[in-house]
Backbone as numpy.savetxt, mean C-alpha at the origin, in Angstrom:
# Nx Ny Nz CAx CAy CAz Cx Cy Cz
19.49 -15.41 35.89 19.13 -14.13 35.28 17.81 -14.30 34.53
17.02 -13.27 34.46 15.69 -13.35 34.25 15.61 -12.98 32.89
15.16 -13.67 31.77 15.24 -13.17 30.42 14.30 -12.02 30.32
14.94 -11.14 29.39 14.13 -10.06 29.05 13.62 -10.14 27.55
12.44 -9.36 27.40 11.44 -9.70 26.56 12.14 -8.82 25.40
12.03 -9.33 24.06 12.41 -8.35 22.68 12.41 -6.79 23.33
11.10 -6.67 23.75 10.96 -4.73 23.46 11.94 -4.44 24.63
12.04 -5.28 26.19 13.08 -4.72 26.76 14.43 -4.43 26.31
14.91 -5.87 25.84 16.40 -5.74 25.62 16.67 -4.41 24.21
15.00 -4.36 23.66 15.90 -3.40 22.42 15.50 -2.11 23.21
14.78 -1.07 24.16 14.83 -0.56 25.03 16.40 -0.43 25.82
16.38 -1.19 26.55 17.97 -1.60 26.86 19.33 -1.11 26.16
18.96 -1.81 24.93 20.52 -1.38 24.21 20.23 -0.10 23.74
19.43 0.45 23.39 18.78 1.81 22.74 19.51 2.75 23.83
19.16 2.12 25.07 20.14 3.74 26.07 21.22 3.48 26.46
21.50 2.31 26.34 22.81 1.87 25.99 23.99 2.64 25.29
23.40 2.79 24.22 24.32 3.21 22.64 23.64 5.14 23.12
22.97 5.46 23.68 22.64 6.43 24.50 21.92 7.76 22.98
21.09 6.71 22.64 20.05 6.87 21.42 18.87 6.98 22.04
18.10 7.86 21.58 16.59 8.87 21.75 15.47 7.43 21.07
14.55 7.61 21.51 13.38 7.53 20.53 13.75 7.80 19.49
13.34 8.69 18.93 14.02 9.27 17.43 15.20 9.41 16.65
16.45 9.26 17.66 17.49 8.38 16.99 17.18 7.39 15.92
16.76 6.18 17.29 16.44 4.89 16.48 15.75 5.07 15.35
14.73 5.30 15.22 13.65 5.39 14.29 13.96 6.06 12.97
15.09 7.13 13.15 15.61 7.59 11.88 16.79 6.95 11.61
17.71 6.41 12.57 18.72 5.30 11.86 18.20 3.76 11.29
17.05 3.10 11.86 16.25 2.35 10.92 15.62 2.46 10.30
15.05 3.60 9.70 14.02 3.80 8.76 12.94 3.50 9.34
12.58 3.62 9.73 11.28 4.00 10.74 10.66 4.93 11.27
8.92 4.84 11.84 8.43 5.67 12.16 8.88 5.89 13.90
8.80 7.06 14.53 8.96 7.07 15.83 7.47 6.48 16.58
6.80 6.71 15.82 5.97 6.10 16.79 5.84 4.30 16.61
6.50 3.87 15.63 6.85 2.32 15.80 7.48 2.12 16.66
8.75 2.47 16.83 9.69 2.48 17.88 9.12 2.30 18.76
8.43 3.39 19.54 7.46 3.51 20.91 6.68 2.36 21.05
5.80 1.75 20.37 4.95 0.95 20.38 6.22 -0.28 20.44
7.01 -0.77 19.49 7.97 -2.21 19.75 8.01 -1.75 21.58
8.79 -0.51 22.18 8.99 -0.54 23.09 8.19 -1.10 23.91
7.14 -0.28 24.21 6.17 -0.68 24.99 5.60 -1.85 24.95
5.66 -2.92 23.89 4.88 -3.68 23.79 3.54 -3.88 23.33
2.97 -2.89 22.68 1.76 -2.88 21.98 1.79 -3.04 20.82
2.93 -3.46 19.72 2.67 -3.70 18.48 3.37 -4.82 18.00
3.10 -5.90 17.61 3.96 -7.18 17.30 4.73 -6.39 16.55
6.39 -6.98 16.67 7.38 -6.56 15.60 7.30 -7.37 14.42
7.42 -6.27 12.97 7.59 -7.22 11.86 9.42 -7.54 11.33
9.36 -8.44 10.80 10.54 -9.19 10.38 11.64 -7.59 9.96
10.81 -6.68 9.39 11.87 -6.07 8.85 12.02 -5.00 9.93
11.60 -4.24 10.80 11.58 -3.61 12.07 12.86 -4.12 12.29
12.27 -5.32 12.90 13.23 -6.29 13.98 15.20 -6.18 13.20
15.05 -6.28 11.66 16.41 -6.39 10.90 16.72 -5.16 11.23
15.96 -3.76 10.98 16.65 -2.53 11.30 17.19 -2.12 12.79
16.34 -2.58 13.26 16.63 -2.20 14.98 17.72 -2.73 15.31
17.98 -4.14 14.69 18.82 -5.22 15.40 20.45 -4.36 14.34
20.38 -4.23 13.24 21.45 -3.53 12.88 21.64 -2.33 13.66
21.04 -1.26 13.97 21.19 0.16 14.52 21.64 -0.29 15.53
21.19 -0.89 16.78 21.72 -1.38 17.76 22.71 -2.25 17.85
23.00 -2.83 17.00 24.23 -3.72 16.46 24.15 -5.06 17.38
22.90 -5.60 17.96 22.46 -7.09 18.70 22.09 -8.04 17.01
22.79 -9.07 17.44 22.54 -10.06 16.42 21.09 -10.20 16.23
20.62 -10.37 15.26 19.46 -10.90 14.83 18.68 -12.12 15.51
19.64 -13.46 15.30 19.72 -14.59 16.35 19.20 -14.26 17.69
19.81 -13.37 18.52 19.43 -12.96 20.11 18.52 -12.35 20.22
18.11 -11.58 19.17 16.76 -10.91 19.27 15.51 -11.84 18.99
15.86 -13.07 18.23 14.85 -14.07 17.21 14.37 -15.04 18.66
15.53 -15.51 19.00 15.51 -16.69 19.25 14.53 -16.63 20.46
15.02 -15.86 21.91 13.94 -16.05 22.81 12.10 -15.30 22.94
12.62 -14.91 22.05 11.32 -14.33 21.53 10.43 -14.39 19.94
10.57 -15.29 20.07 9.66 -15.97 18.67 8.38 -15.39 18.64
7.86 -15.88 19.96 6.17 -15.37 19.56 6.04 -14.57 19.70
7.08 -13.19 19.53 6.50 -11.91 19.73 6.60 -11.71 18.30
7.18 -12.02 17.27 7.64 -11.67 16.28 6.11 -12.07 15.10
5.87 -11.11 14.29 5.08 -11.75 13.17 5.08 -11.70 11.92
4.90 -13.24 11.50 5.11 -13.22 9.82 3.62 -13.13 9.38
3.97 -12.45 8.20 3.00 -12.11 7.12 2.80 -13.24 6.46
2.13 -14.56 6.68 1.85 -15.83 6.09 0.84 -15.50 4.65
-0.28 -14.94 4.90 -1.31 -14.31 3.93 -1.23 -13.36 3.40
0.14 -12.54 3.32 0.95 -11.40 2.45 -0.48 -10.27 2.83
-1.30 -9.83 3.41 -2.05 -9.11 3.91 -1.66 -7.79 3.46
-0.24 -7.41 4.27 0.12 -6.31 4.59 0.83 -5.62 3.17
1.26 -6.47 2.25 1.55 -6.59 1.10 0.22 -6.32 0.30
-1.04 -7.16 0.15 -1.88 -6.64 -0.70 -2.45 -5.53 0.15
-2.51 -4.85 0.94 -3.12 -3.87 1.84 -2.17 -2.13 0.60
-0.80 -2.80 0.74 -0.16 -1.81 0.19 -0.26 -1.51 -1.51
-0.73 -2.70 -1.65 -1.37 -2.40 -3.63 -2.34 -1.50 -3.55
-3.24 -2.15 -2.96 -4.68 -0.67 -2.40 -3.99 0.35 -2.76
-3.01 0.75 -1.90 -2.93 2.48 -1.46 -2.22 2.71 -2.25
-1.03 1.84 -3.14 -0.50 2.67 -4.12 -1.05 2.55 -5.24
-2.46 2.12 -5.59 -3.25 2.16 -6.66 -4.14 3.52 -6.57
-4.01 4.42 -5.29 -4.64 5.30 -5.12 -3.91 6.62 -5.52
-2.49 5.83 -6.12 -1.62 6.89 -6.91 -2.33 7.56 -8.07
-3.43 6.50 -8.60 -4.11 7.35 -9.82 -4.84 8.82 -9.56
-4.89 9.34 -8.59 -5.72 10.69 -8.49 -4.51 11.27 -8.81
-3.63 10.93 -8.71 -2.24 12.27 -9.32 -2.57 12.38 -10.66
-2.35 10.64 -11.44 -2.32 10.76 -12.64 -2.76 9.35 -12.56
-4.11 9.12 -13.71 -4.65 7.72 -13.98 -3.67 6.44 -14.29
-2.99 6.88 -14.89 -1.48 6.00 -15.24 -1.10 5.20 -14.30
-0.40 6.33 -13.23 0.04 5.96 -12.19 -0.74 4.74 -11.38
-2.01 4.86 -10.94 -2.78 3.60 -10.59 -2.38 2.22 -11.29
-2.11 2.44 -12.59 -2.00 1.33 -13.08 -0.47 0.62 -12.84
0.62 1.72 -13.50 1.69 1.10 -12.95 2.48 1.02 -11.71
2.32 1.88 -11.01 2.72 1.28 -9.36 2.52 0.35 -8.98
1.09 0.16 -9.02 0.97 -1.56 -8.16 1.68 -2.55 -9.52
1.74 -2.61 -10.70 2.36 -3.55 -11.26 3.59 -3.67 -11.33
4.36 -2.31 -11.11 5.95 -2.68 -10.51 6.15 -3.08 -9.55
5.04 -2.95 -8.27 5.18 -3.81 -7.08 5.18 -5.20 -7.07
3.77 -5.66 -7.83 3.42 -7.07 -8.17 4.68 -7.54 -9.19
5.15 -7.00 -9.76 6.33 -7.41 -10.55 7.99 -7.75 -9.48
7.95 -6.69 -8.71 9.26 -6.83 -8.43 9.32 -7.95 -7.07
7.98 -8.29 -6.01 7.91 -8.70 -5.08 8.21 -10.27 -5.53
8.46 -10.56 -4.23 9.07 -11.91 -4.29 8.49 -12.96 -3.26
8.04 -14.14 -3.22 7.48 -14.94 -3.01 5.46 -14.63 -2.83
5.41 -13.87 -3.84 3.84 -13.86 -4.11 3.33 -15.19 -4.24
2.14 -15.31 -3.05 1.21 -16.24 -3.18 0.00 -16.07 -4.25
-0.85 -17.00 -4.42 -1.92 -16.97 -5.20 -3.37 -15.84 -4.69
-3.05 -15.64 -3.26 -3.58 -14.27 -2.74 -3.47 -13.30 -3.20
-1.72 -13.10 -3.12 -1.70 -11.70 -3.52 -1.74 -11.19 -5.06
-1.21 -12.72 -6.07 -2.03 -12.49 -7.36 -3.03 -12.17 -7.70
-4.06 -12.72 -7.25 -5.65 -12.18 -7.71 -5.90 -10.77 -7.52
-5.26 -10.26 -6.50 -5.83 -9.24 -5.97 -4.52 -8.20 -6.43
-3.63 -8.27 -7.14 -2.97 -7.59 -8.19 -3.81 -7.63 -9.36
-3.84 -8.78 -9.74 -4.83 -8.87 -11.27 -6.18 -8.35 -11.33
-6.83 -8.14 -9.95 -8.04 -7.43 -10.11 -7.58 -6.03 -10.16
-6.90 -5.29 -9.21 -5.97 -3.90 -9.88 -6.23 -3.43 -10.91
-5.19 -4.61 -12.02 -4.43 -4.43 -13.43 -5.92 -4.17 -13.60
-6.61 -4.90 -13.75 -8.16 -4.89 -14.51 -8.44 -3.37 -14.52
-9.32 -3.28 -13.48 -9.79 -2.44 -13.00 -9.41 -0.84 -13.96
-8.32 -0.89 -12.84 -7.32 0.51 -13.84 -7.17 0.45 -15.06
-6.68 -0.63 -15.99 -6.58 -0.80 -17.56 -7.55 -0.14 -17.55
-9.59 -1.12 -17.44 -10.90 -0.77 -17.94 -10.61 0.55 -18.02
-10.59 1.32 -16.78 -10.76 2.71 -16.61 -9.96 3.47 -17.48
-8.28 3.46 -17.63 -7.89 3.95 -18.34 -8.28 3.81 -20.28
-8.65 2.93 -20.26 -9.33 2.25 -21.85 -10.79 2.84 -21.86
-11.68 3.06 -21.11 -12.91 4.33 -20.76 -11.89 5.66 -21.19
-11.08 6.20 -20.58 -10.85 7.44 -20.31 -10.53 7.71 -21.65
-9.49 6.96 -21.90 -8.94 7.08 -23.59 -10.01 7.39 -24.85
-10.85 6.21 -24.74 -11.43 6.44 -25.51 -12.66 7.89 -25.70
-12.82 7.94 -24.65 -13.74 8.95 -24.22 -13.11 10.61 -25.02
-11.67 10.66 -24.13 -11.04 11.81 -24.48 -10.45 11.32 -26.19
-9.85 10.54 -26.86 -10.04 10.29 -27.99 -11.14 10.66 -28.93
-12.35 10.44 -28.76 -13.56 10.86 -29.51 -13.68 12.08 -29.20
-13.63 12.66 -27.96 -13.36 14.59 -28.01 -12.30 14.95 -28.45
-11.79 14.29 -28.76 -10.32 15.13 -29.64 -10.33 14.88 -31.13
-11.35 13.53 -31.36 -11.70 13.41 -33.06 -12.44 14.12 -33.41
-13.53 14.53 -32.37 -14.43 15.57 -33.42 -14.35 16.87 -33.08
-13.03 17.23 -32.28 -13.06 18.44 -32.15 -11.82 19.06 -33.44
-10.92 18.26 -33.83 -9.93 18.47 -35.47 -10.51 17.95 -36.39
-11.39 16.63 -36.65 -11.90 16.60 -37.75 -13.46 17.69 -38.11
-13.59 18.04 -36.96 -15.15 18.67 -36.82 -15.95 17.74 -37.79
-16.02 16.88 -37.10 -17.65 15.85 -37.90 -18.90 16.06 -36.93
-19.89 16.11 -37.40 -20.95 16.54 -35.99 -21.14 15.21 -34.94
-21.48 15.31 -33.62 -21.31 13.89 -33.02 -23.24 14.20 -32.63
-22.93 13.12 -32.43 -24.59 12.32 -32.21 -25.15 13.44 -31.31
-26.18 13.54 -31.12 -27.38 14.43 -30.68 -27.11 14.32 -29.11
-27.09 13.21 -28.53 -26.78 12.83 -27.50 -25.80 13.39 -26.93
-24.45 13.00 -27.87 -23.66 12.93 -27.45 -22.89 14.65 -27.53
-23.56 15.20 -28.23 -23.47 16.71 -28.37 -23.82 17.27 -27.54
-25.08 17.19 -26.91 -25.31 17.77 -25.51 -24.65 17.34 -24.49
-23.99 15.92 -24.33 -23.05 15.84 -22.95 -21.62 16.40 -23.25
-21.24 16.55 -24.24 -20.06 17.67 -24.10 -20.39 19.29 -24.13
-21.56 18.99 -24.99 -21.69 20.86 -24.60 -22.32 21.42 -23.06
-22.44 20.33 -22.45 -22.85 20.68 -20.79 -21.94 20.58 -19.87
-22.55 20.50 -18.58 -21.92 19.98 -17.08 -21.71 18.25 -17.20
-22.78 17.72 -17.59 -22.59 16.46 -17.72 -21.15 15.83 -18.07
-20.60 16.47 -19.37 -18.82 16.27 -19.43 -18.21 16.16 -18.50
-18.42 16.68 -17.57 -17.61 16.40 -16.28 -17.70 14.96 -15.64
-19.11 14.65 -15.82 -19.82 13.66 -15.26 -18.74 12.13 -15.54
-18.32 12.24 -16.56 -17.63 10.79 -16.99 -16.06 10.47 -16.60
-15.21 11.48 -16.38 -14.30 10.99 -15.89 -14.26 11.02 -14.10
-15.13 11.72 -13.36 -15.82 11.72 -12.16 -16.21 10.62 -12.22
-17.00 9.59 -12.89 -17.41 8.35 -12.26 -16.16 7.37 -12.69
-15.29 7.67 -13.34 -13.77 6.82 -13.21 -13.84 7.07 -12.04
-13.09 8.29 -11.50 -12.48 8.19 -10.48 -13.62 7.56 -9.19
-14.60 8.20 -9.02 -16.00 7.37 -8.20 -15.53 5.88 -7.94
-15.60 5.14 -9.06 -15.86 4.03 -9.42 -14.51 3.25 -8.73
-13.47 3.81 -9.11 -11.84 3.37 -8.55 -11.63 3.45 -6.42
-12.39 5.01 -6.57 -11.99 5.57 -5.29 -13.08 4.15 -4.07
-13.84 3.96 -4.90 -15.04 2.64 -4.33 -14.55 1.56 -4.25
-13.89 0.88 -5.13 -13.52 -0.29 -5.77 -12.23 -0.78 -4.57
-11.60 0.26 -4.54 -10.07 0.41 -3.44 -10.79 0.27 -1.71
-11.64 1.00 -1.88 -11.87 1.07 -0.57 -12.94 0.19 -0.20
-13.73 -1.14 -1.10 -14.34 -1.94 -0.47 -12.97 -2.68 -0.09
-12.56 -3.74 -1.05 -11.38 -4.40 -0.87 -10.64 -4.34 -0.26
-10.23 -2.60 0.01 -8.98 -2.62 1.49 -9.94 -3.03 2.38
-10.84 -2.86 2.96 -11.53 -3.07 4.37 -11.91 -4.45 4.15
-11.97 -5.16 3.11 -11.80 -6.56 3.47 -11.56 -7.16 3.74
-9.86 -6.61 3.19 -8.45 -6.89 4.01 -8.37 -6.60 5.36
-8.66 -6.05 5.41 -8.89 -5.74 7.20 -9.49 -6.81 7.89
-10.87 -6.53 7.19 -11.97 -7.67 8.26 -11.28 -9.22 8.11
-10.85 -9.21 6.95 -9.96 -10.86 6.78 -9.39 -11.19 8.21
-8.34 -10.09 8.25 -7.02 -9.82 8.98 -7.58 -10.21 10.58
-8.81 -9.38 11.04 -9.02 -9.28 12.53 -10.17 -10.71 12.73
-10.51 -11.73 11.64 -11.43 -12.53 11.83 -10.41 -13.48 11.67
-9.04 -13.34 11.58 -8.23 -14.57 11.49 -7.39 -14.83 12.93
């Protein structure tokens, strides 16, 4: 008998158990178009795919692992992990906060963090703190001299009494929306030069 490859046999049992495309994909938590792609063979399966599929379909883990190793891929350089700090640091356009603590409940709760994916949490934390410690203080001093009414500097009187006011928490966000998106594409170029 001719072994069949991961995406066949999970193909296979999928019409088997006489499950859709979209069955699967919503009994594993998954996207349908992952599904499609494991099928077909155009997307290496990741470790946790492979756990959902292999439960929904109810094939041991083992039988799915074993003759097909090299289809399977581990995240050695947690990539896909710091790829996902990026984007949930891009939670701050909801609310500046948010940038900061999402990715640190991530970096907090994840488990076997390398010295990769530290730095590039701790540049995050940075980042967002600075900004939020800018923002604070910024909106702090418009809120001191707008209840104590003390006059503010000449300067600094004309950039709140203008358009310019706008100007400063716009280059937070500038500055963040930049900062995210050199670094993710680094991650990238890392990823496809390895």
């Amino acid at each position: 008998m001719e072994s069949q490859t991961v995406n066949q046999l999970i193909k296979q049992s999928r019409k088997i158990k006489g499950l859709t495309q979209q069955d699967l994909a919503n009994q594993a938590g998954l996207s349908l178009r992952t599904v499609q792609r494991i099928e077909k063979g155009t997307e290496e399966i990741s470790g946790f795919s492979l756990r959902q599929i292999s439960q929904v379909l109810e094939i041991p883990l083992e039988q799915l692992i074993m003759p097909n190793v090299n289809q399977i891929s581990i995240d050695k350089n947690q990539s896909g992990s710091i790829k996902a700090l990026y984007l949930a640091s891009l939670t701050f356009l909801v609310n500046p906060l948010l940038g900061l603590l999402v990715p640190a409940i991530m970096g907090y709760t994840k488990q076997n963090k390398d010295a990769r994916y530290s730095k590039h949490l701790k540049k995050i934390i940075v980042i967002h703190a600075t900004g939020l410690l800018f923002l604070a203080s910024f909106l702090g001093y418009l809120l001191a001299a707008n209840f104590f009414h003390f006059q503010l500097p000449a300067f600094l009187g004309y950039i709140f009494n203008s358009w310019l006011f706008l100007l400063i928490p716009l280059c937070y966000y500038v500055v963040i929306i930049i900062f995210t998106t050199i670094n993710y594409i680094r991650i990238i170029r890392s990823d496809t030069n390895q």
